[in-house]
C-alpha positions as CSV (number, residue, x, y, z in Angstrom):
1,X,10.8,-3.2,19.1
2,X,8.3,-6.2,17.6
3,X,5.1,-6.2,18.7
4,X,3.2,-9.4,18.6
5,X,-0.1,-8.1,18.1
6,X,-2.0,-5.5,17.8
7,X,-4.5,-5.7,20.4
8,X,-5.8,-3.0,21.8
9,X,-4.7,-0.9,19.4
10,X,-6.2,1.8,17.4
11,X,-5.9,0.6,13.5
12,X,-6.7,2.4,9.8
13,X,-6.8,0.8,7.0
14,X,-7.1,3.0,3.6
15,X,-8.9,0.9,0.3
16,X,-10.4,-1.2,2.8
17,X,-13.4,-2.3,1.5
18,X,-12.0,-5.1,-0.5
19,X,-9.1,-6.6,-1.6
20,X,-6.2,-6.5,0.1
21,X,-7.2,-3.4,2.2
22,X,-10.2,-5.9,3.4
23,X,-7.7,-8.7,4.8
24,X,-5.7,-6.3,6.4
25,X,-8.5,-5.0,8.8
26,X,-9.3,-8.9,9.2
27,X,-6.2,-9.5,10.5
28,X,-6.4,-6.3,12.9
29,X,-9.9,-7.6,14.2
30,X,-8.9,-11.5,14.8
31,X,-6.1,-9.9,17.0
32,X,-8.4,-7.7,19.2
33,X,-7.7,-4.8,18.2
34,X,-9.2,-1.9,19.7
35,X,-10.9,0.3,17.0
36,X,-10.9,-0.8,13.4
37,X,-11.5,2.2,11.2
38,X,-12.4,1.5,7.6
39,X,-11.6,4.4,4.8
40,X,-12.9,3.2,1.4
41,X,-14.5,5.5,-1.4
42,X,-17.1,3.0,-2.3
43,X,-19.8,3.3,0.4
44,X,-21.8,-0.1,-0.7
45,X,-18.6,-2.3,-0.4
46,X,-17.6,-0.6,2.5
47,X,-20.9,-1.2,4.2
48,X,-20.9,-4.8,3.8
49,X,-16.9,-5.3,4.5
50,X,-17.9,-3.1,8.2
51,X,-20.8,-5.5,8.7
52,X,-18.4,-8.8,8.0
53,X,-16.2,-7.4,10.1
54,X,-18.0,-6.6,13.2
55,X,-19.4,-10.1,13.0
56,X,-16.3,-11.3,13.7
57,X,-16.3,-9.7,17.0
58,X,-14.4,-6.5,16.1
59,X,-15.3,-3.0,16.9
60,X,-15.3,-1.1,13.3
61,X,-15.8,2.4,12.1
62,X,-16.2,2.6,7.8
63,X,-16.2,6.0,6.6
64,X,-16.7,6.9,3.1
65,X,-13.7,8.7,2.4
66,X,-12.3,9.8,-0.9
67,X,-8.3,9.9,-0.5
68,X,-7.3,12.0,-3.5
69,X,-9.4,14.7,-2.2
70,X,-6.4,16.1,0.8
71,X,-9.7,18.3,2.3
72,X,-11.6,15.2,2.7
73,X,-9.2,13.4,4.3
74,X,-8.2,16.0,6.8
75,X,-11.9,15.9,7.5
76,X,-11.9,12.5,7.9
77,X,-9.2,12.5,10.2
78,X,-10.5,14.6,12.1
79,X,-13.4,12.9,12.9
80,X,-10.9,10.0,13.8
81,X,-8.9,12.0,16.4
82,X,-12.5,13.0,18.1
83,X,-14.2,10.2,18.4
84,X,-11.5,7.4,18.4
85,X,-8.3,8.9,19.2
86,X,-4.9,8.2,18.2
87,X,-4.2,5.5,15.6
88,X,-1.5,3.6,16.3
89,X,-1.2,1.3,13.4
90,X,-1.9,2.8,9.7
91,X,-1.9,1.3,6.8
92,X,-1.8,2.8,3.7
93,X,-3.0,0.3,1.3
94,X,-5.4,2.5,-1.2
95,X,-4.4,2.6,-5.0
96,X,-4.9,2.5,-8.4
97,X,-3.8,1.6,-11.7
98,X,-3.8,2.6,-15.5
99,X,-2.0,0.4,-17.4
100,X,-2.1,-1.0,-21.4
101,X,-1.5,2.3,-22.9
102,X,2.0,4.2,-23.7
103,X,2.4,7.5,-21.9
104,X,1.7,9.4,-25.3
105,X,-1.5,7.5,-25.6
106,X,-3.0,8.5,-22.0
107,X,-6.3,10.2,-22.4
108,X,-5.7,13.2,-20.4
109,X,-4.2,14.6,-17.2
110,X,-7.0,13.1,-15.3
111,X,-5.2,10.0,-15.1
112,X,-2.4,11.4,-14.2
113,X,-3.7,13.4,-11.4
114,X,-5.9,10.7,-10.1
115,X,-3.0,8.3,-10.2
116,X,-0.3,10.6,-8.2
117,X,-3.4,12.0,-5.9
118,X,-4.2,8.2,-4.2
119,X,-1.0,6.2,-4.9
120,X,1.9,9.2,-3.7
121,X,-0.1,12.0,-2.1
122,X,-2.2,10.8,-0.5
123,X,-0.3,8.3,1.9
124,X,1.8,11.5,2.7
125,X,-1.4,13.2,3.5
126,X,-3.0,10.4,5.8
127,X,0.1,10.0,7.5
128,X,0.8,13.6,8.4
129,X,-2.3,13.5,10.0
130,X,-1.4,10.7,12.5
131,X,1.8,10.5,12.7
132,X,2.8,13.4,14.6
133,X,1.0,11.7,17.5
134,X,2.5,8.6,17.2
135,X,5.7,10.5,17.7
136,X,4.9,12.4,20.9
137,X,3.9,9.2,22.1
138,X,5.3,6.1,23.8
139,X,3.7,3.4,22.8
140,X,5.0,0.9,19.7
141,X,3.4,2.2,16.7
142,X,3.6,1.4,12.9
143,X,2.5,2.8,9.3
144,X,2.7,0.3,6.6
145,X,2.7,1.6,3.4
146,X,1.7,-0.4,0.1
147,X,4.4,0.0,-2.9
148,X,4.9,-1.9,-5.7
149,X,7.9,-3.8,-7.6
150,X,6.7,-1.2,-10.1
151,X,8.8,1.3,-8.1
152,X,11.9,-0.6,-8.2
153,X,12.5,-1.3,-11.6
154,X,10.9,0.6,-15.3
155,X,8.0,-1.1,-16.7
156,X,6.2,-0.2,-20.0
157,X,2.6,0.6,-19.9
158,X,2.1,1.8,-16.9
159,X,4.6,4.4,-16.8
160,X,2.0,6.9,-14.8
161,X,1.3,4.0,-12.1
162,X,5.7,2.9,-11.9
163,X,6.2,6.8,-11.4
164,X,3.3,7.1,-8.4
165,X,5.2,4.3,-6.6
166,X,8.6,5.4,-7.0
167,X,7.4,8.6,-5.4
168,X,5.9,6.3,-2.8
169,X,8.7,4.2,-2.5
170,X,11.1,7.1,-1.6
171,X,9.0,9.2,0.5
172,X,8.6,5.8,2.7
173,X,11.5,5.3,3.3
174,X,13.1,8.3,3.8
175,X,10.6,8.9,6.7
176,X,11.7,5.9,8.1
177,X,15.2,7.2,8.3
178,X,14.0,10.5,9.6
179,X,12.0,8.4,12.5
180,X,15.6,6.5,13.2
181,X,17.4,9.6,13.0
182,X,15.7,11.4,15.4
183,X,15.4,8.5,18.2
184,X,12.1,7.9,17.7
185,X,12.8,4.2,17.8
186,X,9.2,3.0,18.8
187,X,7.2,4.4,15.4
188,X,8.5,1.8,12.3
189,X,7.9,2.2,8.6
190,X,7.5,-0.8,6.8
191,X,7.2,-0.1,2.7
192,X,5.8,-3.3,0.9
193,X,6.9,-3.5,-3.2
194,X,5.1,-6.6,-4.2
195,X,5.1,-8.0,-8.0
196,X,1.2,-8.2,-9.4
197,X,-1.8,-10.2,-7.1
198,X,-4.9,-11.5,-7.3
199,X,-6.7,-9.0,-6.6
200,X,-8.0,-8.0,-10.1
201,X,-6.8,-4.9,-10.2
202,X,-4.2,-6.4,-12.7
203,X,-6.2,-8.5,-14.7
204,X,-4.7,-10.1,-17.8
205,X,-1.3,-8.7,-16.3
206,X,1.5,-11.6,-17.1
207,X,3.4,-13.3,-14.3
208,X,7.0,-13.5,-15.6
209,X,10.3,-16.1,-15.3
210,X,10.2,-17.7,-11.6
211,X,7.7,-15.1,-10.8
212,X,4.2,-16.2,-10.9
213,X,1.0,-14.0,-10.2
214,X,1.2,-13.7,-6.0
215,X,-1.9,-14.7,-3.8
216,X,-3.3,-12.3,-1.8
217,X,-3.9,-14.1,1.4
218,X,0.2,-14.9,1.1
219,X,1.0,-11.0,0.8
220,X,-0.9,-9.7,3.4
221,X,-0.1,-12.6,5.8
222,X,3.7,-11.3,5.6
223,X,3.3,-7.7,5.0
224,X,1.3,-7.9,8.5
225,X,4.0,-10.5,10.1
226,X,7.0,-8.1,9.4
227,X,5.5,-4.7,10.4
228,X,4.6,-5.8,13.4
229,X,8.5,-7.1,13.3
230,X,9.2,-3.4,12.3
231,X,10.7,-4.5,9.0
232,X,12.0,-1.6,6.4
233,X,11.5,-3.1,3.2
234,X,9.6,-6.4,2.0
235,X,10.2,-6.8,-2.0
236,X,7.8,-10.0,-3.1
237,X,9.0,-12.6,-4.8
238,X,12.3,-13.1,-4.5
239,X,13.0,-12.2,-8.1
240,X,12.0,-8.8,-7.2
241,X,14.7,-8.6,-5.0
242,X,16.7,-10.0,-8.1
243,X,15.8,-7.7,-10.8
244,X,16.8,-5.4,-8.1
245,X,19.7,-5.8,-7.4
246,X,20.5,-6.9,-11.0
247,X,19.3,-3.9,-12.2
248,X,21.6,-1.5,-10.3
249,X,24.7,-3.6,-11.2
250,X,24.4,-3.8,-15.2
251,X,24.9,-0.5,-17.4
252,X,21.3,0.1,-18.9
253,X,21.0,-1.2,-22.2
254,X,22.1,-4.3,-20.5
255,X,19.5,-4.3,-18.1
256,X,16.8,-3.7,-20.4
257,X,18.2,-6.7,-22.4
258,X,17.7,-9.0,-19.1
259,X,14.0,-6.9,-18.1
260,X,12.7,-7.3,-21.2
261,X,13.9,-11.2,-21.9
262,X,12.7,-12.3,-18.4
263,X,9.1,-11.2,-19.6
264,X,9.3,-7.7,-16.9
265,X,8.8,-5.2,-19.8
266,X,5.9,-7.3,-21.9
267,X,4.1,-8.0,-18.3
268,X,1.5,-5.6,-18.9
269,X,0.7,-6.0,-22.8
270,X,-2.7,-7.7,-21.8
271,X,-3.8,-5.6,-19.0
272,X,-7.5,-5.3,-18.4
273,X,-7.8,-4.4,-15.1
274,X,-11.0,-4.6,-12.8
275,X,-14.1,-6.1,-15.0
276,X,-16.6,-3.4,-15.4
């Protein structure tokens, strides 16, 4: 069930316009893919990104698309399904973060909403609206869906953002059971739950024991690498996978003890975020 490449293949990436989300449609152009569809909600970056792209040789399509609307982005995919078909690869890679501030302190329910709407909805959204074709069909399809470490283990100051990918974290995965369950063998889910990147989203985050701020290149070169090997679950680093598995074994207080003293739960007391 791997697929080598993803030529000739229809691909969407959501949050493409930089960032990770920006790498990700590189790496579907450079492999020939047939259609290259760009959702971003900022139209100048998206603009240029399209433009870099399509120098490269690829055929792209950016549309300005703002994913915690769920009207928006069934009008965007509709638009899709007429005038590029079926996508056959999607990746959900849009998000966003408030961090630096205990849950009492968060300003309003903006945030909250905001922060649910584009990190947990609205991947269930974009991918009801494709993937019911990708099961009718045949042909090898995939939906990679960007977690976070922040989903597998508690993390002060960012409570919001932790409980978005938990929700995203679940839903992913359960969907890939569903897919196994019912035989449809040739549609995978892949759910990537990587620690903090340079992407400056997480500015002044702190990189913690063994477990140093990841490089972007690095996580999108094996997120792409093992859903195209139809891969469940990539946790990045491996002391993800530690605190883990670590954390499920030890009775609570116990595990905050080993959180907190490994530098986990004072990771975000310098948080910034993206420079204005």
């Amino acid at each position: 069930m791997r697929i080598e490449t993803v030529a000739q293949k229809n691909v969407l990436v959501t949050g493409a316009a930089m960032g990770l989300g920006k790498l990700f449609a590189e790496h579907a152009v450079r492999e020939g893919a047939a259609e290259v569809v760009l959702w971003d909600v900022d139209a100048t970056a998206l603009k240029e990104t399209a433009a870099e792209l399509a120098a490269l040789g690829g055929r792209v399509r950016e549309q300005v698309v703002d994913v915690s609307d769920r009207d928006a982005i069934a009008e965007a995919a509709a638009t899709v399904r007429a005038e590029v078909g079926d996508i056959d690869v999607l990746v959900n890679n849009a998000g966003i973060v408030r961090g630096n501030k205990y849950f009492w302190e968060t300003d309003n329910r903006v945030d909250i909403d905001k922060t649910m709407a584009v990190n947990a909805l609205a991947p269930m959204y974009i991918t009801l609206e494709f993937l019911p074709a990708m099961v009718r069909g045949s042909a090898q399809a995939r939906v990679l869906n960007i977690a976070s470490s922040a989903g597998l283990v508690p993390n002060p100051r960012m409570s919001v953002y932790a409980a978005s990918k938990w929700a995203a974290l679940g839903w992913s995965d359960s969907v890939r059971i569903e897919l196994e369950q019912a035989g449809h063998h040739h549609v995978k889910v892949t759910t990537v739950c990587p620690t903090y990147i340079d992407t400056g989203m997480f500015e002044g985050a702190k990189g913690f024991l063994f477990t140093p701020i990841l490089h972007r290149d690095a996580v999108v070169d094996t997120a792409w690498k093992q859903m195209k090997a139809g891969t469940p679950l990539v946790v990045l680093p491996w002391t993800s996978r530690l605190n883990r598995a670590v954390s499920g074994l030890l009775p609570i207080r116990v595990r905050d003890l080993f959180l907190d003293s490994v530098g986990v739960y004072r990771s975000m007391s310098e948080f910034t975020g993206h420079k204005a």
